[in-house]
VOGU-3710 file (C-alpha; in Angstrom, 3 decimals, decimal comma):
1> xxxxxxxxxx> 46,556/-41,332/101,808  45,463/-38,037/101,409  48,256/-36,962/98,901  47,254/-39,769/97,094  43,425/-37,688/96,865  45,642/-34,564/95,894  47,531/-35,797/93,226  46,598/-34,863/89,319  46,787/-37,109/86,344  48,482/-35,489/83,444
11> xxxxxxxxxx> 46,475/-36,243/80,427  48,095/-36,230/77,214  46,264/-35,858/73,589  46,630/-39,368/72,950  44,530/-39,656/69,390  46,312/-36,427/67,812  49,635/-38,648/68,660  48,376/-41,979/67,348  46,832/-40,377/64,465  49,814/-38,527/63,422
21> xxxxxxxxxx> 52,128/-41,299/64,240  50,099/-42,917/61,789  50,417/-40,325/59,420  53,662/-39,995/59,297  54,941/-43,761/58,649  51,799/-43,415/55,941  53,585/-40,374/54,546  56,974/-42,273/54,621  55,859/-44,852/53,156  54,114/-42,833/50,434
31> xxxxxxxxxx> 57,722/-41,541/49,523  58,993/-44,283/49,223  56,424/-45,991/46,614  56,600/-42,722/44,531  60,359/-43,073/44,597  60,472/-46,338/42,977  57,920/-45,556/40,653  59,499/-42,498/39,456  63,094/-43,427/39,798  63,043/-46,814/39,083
41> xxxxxxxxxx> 63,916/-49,977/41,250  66,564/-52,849/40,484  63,515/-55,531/38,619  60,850/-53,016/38,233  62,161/-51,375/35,037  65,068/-52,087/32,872  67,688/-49,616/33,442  65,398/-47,237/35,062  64,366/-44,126/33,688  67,752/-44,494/30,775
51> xxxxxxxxxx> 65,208/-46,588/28,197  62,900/-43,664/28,330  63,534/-41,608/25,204  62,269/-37,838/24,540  60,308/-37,145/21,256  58,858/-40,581/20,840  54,964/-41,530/21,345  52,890/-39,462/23,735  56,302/-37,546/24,638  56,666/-36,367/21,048
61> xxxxxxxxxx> 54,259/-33,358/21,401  55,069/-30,255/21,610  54,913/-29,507/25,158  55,599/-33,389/26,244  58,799/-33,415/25,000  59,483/-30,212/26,687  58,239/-31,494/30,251  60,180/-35,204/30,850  63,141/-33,579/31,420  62,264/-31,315/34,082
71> xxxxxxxxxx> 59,923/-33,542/35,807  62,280/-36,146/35,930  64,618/-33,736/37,653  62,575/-32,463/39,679  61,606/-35,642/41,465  64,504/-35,842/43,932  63,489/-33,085/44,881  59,780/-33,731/45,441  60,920/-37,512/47,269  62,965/-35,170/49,441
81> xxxxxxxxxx> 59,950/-33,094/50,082  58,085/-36,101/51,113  60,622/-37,949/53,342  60,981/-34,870/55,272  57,606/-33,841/55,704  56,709/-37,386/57,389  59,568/-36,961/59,536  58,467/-33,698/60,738  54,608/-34,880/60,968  56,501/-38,069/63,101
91> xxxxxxxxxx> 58,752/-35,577/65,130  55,690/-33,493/65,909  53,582/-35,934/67,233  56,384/-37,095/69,621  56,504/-33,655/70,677  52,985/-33,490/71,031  53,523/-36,849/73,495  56,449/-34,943/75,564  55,662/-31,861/75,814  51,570/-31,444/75,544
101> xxxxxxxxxx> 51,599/-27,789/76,765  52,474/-26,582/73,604  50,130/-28,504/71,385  49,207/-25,739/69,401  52,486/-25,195/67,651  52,698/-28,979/67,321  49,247/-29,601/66,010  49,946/-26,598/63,386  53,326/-28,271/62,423  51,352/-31,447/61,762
111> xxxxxxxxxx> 48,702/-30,083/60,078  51,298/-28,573/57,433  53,691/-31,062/56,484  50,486/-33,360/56,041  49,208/-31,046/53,440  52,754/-30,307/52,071  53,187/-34,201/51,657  50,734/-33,768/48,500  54,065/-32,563/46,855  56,576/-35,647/47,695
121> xxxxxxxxxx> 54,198/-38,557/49,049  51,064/-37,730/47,054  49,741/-37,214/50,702  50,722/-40,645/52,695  48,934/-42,297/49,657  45,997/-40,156/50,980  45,844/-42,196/53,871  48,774/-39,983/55,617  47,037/-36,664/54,611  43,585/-37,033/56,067
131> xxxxxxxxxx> 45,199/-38,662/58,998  47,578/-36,713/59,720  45,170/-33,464/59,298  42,976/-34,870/61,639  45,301/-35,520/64,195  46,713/-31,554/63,684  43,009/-31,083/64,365  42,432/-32,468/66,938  46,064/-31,227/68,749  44,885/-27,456/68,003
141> xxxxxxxxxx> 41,458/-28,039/69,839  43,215/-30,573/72,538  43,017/-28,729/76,129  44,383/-30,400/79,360  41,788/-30,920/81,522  44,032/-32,693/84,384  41,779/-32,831/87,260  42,813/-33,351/90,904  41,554/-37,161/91,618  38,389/-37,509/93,893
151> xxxxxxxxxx> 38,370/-40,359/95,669  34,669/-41,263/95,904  33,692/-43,892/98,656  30,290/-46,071/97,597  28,211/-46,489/100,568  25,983/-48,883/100,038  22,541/-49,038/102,161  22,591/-51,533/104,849  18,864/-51,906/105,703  16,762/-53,046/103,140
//
C-alpha cells in the first residue's frame, strides 16, 4: 500500500490540447469553405471560376483587371497554406498530449500556424485563430505540477 502513497500522477495540459484540437479541425474546416468559394464547387457556380471574365464591371479598372489573375493563382497556394497550418496546429496539440515536457516548443508551434492560418483559412473562420492562440497560450505558461499522492485518512471525532 505504501507504493500506492508514493506514486505520482502525470498531469497533462489538457485545455491547451482540447483547445487546439479544436482549432485545428476549425482551421481545416476554414480551408475548406474558402476553397469552394474561391475555386468553385460542382452546383455552386457554373463552370467555376471559367465564366469570370477580366475587363468587365468592377474588374474593368485599372488595377482590377490587373489583380484577378494573380489572385486567382495564388489561391492554391493560400488553401495549401491553410490545410497545412491546421494540420500542424492538430499535430502539435497531439504532441502536446504525448509528450508534455516539451510544451513550450509545442505551444509556440501552435501559436504560429494559428496566426499563419489568416493566410489560407481566414483564421479557422476566426473561430480556429483565437482558439487555437489560446490554447498556444496556455501550453507556453502550462508547468507540470505532478505531485506525489497523499493519502489523507479523515478521522472523525467519536465523542460528541
Amino acid at each position: 500500500m505504501e507504493w500506492l502513497n508514493s506514486m505520482s500522477v502525470p498531469s497533462k495540459p489538457v485545455a491547451a490540447f482540447a483547445l487546439s484540437l479544436v482549432a485545428g479541425v476549425f482551421i481545416l474546416l476554414g480551408s475548406v469553405v474558402m476553397s469552394m468559394f474561391a475555386l468553385g464547387f460542382p452546383g455552386m457556380m457554373m463552370g467555376g471560376t471559367e465564366g469570370m471574365q477580366v475587363g468587365t464591371g468592377m474588374t474593368g479598372s485599372m488595377m482590377g483587371g490587373m489583380m484577378v489573375p494573380w489572385m486567382l493563382g495564388s489561391v492554391p497556394v493560400l488553401v495549401a497554406f491553410g490545410i497545412a497550418s491546421g494540420i500542424m496546429v492538430i499535430l502539435g496539440c497531439y504532441a502536446i498530449h504525448a509528450r508534455s515536457a516539451e510544451n513550450h516548443l509545442w505551444g509556440a508551434i501552435i501559436l504560429a500556424f494559428s496566426l499563419v492560418s489568416i493566410l489560407g483559412s481566414m483564421g479557422g473562420l476566426l473561430v480556429g485563430l483565437v482558439l487555437g492562440m489560446l490554447g498556444g497560450i496556455l501550453a507556453l505558461t502550462w508547468t507540470d505540477t505532478g505531485k506525489p499522492i497523499q493519502q489523507t485518512g479523515i478521522t472523525l471525532p467519536t465523542s460528541a
